[in-house]
C-alpha positions as CSV (number, residue, x, y, z in Angstrom):
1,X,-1.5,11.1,23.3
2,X,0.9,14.1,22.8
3,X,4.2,12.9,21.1
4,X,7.2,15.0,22.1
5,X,10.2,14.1,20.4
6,X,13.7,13.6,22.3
7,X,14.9,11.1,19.9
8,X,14.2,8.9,16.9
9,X,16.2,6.1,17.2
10,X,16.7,2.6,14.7
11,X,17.8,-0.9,15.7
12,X,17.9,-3.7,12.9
13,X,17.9,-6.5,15.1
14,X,19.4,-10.0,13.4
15,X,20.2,-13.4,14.3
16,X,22.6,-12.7,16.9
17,X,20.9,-9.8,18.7
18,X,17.4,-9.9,18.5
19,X,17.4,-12.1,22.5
20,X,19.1,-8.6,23.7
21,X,16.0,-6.6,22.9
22,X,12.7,-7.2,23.7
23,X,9.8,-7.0,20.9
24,X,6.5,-5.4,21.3
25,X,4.1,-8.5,22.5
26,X,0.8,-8.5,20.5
27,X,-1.2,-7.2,23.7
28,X,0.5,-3.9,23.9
29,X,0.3,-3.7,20.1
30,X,-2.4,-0.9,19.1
31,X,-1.9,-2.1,15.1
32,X,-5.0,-4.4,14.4
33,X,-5.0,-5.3,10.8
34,X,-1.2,-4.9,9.7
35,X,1.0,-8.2,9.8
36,X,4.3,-6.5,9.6
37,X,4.1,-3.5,11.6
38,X,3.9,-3.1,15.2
39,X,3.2,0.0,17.3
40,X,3.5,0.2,21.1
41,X,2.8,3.0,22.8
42,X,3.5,3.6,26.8
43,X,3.6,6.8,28.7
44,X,6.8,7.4,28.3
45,X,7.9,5.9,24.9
46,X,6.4,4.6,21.8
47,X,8.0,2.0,19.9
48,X,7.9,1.1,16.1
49,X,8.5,-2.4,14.8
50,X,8.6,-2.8,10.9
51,X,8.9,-6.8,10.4
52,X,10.3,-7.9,7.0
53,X,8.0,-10.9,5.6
54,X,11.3,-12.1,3.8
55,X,12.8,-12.8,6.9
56,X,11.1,-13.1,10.2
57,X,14.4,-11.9,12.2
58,X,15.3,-9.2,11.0
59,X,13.3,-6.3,12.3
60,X,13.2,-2.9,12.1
61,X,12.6,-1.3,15.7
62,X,12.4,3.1,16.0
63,X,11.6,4.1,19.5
64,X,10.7,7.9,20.4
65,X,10.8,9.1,23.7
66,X,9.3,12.0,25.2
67,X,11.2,15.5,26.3
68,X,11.5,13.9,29.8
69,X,13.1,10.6,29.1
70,X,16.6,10.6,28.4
71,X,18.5,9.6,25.1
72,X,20.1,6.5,24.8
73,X,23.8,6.3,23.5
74,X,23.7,3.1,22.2
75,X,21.1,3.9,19.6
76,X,21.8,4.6,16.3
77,X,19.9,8.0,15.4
78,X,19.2,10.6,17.0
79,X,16.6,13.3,15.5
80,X,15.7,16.2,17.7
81,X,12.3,17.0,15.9
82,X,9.7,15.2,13.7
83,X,10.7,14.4,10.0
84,X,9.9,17.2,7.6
85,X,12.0,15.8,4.6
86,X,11.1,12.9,3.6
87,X,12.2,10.5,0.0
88,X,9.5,8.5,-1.2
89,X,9.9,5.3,-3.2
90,X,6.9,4.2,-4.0
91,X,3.9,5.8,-4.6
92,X,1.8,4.4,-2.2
93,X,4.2,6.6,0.4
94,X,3.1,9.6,-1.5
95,X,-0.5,8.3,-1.2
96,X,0.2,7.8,2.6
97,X,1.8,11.5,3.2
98,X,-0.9,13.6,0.8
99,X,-4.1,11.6,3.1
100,X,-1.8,13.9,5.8
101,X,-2.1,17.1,4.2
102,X,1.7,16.6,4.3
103,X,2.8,16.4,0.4
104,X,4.8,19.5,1.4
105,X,7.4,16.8,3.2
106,X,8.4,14.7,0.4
107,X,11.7,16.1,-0.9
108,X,12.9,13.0,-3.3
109,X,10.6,10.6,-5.4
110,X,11.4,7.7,-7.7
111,X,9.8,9.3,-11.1
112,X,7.8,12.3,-11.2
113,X,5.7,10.7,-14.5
114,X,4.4,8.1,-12.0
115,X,3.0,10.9,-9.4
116,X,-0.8,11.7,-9.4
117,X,-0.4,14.7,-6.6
118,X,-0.5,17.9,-8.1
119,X,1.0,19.7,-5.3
120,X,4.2,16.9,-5.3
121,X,4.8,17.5,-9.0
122,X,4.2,21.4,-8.5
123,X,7.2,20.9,-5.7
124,X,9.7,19.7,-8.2
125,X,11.4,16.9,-6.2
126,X,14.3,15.4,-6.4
127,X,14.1,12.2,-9.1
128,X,16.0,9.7,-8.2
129,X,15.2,6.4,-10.2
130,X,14.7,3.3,-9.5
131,X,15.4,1.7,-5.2
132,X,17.8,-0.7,-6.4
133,X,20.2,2.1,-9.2
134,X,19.2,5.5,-7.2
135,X,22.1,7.8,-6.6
136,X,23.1,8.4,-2.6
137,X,24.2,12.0,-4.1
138,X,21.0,12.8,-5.3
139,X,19.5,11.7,-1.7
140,X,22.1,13.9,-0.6
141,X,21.2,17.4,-2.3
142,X,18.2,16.8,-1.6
143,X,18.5,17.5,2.1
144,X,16.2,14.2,3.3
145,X,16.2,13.2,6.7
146,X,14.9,9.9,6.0
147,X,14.1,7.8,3.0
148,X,11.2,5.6,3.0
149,X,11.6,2.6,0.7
150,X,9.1,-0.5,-0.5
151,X,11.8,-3.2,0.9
152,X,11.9,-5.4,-2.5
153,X,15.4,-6.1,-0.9
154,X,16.4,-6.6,2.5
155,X,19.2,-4.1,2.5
156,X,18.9,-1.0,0.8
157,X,21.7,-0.1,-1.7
158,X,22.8,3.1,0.0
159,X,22.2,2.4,3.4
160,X,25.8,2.5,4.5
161,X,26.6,5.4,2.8
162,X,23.2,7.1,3.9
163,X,23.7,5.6,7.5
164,X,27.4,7.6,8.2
165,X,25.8,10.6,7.5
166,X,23.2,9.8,9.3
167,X,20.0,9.9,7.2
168,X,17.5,7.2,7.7
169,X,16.2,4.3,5.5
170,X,13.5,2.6,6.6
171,X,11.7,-0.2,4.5
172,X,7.6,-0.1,4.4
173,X,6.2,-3.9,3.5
174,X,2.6,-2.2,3.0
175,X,2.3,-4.0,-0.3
176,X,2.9,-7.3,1.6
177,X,-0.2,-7.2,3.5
178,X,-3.3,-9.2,2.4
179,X,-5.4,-7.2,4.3
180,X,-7.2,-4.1,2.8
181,X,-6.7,-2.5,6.2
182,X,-3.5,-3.7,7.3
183,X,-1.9,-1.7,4.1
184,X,-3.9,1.3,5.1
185,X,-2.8,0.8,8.9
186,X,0.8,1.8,7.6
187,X,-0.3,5.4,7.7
188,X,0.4,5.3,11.1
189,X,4.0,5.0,10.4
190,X,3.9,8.3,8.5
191,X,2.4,10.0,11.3
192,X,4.1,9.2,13.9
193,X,7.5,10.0,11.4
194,X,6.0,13.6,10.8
195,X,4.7,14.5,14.1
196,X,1.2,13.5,13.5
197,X,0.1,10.6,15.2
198,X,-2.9,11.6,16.1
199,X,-3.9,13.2,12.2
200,X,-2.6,9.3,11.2
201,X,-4.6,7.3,13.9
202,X,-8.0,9.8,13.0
203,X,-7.7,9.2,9.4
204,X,-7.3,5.4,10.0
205,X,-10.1,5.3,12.2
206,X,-12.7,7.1,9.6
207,X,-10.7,4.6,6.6
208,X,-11.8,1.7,8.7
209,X,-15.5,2.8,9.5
210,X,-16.1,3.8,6.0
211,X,-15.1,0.1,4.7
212,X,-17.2,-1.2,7.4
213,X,-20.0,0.6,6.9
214,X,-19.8,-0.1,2.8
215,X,-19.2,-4.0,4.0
216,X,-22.6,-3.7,5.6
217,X,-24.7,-2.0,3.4
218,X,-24.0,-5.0,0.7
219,X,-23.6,-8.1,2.3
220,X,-27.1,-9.7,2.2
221,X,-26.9,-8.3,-1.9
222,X,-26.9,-10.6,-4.5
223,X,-23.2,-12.5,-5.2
224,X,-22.5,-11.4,-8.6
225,X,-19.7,-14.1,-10.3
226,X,-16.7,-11.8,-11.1
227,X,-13.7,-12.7,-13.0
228,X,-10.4,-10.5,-12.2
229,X,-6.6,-10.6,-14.2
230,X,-5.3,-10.7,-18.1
231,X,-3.5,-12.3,-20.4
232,X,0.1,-11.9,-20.2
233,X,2.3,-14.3,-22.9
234,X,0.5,-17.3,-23.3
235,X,-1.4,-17.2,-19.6
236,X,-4.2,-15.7,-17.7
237,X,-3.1,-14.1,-14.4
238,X,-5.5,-13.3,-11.4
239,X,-5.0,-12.7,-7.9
240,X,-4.9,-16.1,-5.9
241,X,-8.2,-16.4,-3.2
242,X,-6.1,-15.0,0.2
243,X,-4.5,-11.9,-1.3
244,X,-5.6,-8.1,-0.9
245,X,-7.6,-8.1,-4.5
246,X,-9.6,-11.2,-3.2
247,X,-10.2,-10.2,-0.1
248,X,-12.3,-6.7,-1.0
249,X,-13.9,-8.8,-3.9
250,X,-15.5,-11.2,-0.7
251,X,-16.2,-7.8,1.3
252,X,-17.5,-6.2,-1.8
253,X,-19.9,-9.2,-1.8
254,X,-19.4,-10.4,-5.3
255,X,-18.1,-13.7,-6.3
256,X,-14.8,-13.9,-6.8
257,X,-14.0,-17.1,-9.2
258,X,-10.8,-18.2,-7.8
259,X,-11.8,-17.7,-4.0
260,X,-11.0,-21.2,-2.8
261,X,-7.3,-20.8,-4.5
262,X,-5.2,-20.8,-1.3
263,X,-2.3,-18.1,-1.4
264,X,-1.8,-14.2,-1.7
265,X,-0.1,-14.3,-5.1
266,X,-1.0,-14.7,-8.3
267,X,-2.8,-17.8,-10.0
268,X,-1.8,-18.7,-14.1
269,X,-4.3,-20.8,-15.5
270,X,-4.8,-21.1,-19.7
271,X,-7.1,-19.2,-21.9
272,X,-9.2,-22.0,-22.7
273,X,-9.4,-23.1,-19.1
274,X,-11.0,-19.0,-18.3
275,X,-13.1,-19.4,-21.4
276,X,-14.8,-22.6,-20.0
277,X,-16.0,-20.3,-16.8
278,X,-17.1,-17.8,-19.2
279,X,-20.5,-18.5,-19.3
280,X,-20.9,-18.4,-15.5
281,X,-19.0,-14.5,-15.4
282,X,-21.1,-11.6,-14.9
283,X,-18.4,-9.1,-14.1
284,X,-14.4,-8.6,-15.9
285,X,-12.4,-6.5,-13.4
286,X,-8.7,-5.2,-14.1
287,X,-8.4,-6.5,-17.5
288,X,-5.4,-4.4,-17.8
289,X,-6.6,-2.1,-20.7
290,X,-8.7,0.8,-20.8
291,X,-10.4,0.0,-24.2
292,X,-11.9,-2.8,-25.9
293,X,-9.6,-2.5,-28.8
294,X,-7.1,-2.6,-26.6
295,X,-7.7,-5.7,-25.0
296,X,-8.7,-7.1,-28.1
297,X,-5.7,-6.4,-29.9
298,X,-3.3,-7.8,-27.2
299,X,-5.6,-11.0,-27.3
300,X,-8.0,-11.6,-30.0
301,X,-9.9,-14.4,-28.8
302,X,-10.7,-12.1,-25.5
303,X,-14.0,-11.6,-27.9
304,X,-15.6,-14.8,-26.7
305,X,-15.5,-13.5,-22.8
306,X,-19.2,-12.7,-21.7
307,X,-18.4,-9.4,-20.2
308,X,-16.8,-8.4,-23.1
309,X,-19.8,-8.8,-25.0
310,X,-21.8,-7.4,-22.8
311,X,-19.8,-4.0,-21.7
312,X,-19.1,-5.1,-17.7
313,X,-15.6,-4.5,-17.6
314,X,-13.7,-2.0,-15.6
315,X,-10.5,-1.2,-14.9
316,X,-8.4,1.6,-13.3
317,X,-5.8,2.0,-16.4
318,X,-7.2,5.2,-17.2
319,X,-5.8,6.6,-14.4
320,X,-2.8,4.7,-13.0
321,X,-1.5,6.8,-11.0
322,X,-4.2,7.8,-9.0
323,X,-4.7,4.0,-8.3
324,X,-1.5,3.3,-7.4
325,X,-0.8,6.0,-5.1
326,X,-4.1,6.1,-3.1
327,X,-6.0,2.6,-3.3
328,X,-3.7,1.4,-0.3
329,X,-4.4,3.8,2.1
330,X,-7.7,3.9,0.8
331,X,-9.3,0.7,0.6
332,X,-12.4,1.7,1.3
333,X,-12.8,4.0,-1.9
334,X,-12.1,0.9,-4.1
335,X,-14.8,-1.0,-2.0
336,X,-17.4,2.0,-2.9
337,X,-16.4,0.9,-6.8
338,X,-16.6,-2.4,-6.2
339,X,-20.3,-1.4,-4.3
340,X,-21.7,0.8,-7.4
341,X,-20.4,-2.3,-9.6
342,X,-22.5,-4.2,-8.2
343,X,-25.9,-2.2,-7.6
344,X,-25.5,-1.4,-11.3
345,X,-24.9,2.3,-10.9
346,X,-21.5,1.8,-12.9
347,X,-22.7,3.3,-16.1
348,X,-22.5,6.6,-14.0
349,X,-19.0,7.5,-13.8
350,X,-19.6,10.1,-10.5
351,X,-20.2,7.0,-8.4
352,X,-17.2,5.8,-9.0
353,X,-13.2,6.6,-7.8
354,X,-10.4,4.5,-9.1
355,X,-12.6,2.8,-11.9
356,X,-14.1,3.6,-14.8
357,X,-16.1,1.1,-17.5
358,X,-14.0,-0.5,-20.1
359,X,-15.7,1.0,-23.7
């Protein structure tokens, strides 16, 4: 499908409003994984529906019509081509745009330290701190059309200002999906921004048969036990049994210890309550260091942990960045790791992406 763009146009539909406009039913939704985005597309039109988690009312709807449809004055914006400047918030939106072959479009970024992309640092963005203390002047000299944000908020601090002159903020909840895919699914969103729908829906489509393919080579494998988190303060934090981490461990085929915790945040449990597992762990992933002495120097009695003693930890620390920006929209690179972990190639750092064994 050829997207010609008339218009790009924003509703934020509320308590009082959202009976006046109809929402994209989940039959003529072509997103299959995400929970909080919704993409319709007709011959005429496509719609965009970005649902805050916070607040199941308040939606964010974008429609873009084609050349022969025609605009709507009661709409809110109205962009006569594709977005080509771009403010990026969180690095996962970098990850998102560079998949794209379109780092060229980001104009504004949070902090340039926390960027892995050569070719965004090379650019010299504009560096505009953090969502909630950013500058609407900076946003401004930077020429954005639009400024994507993570949404930790349900209004962003500018947007008023922003909104009368009319650049767009729109929030992206990819970090609140549990599913592997439905945070890669958000790619879309950047696509169909750009001018690249079909680029977005390609790349989606070869994410989704890599991680399937990966799924299938190791499910009948052995279940390796695997134990995931750190100590932080006096408690041990790992990802509770319904959340994104879990969920690629259970694909990944290995064990996940706390898979029958209910919930997609985190779990706290004691020190001495993880060191009575111990025993039973094969596997330490994401211990939150990059080096034994590390980890033992933040917490000492981390000596008595099995894989510890035995070398099978990993971790992406050594490389932060390049975690953090890619690993959503590509889950099925951190599945591969998870896959070499597991058939014992991991001593071999070319078989793996993100991690890298904890020495």
């Amino acid at each position: 499908m050829r997207i010609l763009y008339f218009g790009l146009f924003l509703f934020i539909l509320s308590c009082g409003n959202q009976s006046e406009v109809k929402t994209i039913p989940e039959d003529q939704n072509i997103c299959k994984y995400s929970k909080w985005l919704r993409i319709s597309e007709a011959k005429d039109v496509v719609q965009i529906e970005i649902r805050n988690p916070a607040d199941a009312k308040q939606i964010v709807r974008l429609q873009i019509p084609n050349f022969n449809r025609p605009s709507n004055p009661s709409m809110d914006y109205d962009l006569s081509k594709p977005i080509d400047r771009l403010v990026c918030l969180s690095s996962t939106h970098i990850g998102m745009l560079s998949e794209l072959n379109l780092e060229n479009r980001i104009v504004g970024v949070s902090n340039l330290k926390y960027v892995y992309n050569e070719k965004v640092i090379s650019s010299s963005p504009v560096e505009l701190g953090e969502e909630q203390t950013l500058s609407a002047e900076k946003i401004i000299s930077s020429r954005a059309q639009a400024v994507v944000y993570s949404g930790f908020s349900n209004v962003f601090p500018k947007q008023d200002v922003l909104y009368k002159l009319g650049i767009q903020t729109l929030p992206n909840y990819d970090w609140r999906e549990a599913h592997p895919l439905g945070r890669a699914e958000w790619i879309l969103l950047f696509g169909y921004l750009t001018g690249h729908a079909e680029e977005a829906k390609k790349k989606f489509k070869e994410i989704c048969e890599n991680y399937q393919k990966i799924k299938n080579q190791i499910q009948n494998d052995q279940m390796i036990q695997t134990l995931s988190g750190n100590m932080t303060g006096d408690y041990w934090y790992a990802p509770a049994g319904d959340s994104y981490h879990a969920q690629i461990l259970e694909d990944a085929g290995l064990s996940y210890i706390f898979a029958d915790q209910t919930g997609t945040g985190s779990l706290s449990y004691s020190f001495e309550h993880i060191l009575g597992m111990t025993s039973h762990i094969d596997l330490w992933i994401n211990p939150g260091f990059d080096s034994k002495n590390k980890i033992l120097k933040a917490y000492p009695k981390s000596k008595l942990l099995k894989p510890l003693k035995e070398s099978l930890v990993f971790c992406y620390t050594h490389n932060s960045n390049k975690y953090w920006e890619l690993s959503s929209c590509r889950p099925d690179l951190i599945l591969a790791d998870y896959a070499a972990l597991k058939k014992g190639v991991s001593l071999s750092p070319e078989h793996l992406f993100f991690y890298k064994q904890v020495k």
